[in-house]
C-alpha positions in Angstrom: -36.0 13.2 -65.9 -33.3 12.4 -68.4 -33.4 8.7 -70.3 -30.3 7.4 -71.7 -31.8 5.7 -74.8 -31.1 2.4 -76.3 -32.7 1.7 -79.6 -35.2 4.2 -79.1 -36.3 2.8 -75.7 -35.0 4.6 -72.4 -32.3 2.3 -70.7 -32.6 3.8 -67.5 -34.3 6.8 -65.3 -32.3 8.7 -63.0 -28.7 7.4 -62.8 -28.8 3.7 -61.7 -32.1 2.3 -62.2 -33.4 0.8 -65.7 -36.7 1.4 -66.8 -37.5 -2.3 -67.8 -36.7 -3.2 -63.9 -39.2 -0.5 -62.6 -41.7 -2.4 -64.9 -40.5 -6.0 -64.3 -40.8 -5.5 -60.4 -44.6 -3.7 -60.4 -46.0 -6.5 -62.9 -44.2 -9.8 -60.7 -44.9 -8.1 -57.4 -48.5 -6.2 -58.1 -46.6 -3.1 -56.5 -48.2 0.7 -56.7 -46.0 3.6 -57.4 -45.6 4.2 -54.0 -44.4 0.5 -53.2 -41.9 1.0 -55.5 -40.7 4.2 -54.2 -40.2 2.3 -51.4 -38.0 -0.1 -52.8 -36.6 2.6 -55.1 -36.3 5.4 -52.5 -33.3 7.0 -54.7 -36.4 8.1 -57.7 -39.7 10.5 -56.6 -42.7 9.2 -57.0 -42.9 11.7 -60.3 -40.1 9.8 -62.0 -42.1 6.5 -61.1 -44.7 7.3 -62.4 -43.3 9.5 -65.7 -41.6 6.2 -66.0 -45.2 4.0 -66.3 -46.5 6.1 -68.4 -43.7 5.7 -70.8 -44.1 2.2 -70.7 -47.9 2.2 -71.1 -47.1 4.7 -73.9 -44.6 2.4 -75.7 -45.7 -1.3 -74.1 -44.9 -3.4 -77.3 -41.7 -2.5 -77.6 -41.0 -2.4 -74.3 -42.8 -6.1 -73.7 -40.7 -7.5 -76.8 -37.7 -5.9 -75.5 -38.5 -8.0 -72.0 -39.3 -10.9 -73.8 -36.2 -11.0 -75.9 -33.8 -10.5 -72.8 -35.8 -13.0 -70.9 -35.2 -15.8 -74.2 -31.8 -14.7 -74.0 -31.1 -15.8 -70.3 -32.8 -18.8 -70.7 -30.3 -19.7 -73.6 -27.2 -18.4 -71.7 -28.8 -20.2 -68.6 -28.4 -23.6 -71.0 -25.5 -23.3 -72.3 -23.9 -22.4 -68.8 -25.0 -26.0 -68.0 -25.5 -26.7 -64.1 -24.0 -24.7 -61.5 -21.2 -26.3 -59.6 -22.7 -24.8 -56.0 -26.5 -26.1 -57.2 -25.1 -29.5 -57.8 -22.7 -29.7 -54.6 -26.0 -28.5 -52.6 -28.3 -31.2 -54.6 -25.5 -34.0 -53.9 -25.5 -33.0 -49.9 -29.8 -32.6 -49.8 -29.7 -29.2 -49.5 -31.5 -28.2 -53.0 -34.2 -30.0 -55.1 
């Protein structure tokens, strides 16, 4: 398994899928390893599971790393102001 590190935290696993997703999608969808394989059917269940035991290993860091990006969309996500589709779909009923 080869992590690309960023800050001393591994971006990603394999080539195209971030460690931090892998973690994101188990805790917001209560998925096993092998539910994520099947949503990640590109990593073996070895990398999956090498890759939660990082996490577990190094949780904080990860967790404040997740928090941090997470306070950072919301602030991009203000400052953006509303979305021109959202409000041409609340102006025609079609969004709350």
């Amino acid at each position: 398994m080869k992590y690309l590190l960023d800050h001393d935290v591994p971006a990603e696993i394999g080539r195209r899928t971030k460690v931090i997703q892998i973690v994101m999608d188990r805790m917001a969808n209560e998925w096993s390893a092998e539910e994520i394989r099947d949503q990640y059917p590109h990593l073996s269940l070895a990398q999956i599971h090498a890759t939660l035991a990082y996490y577990y290993d190094h949780q904080a860091e990860l967790d404040a790393q997740i928090e941090s990006d997470r306070i950072r969309a919301e602030e991009m996500r203000e400052q953006a102001g509303p979305s021109p589709v959202a409000e041409r779909l609340r102006a025609e009923g079609k969004l709350k």
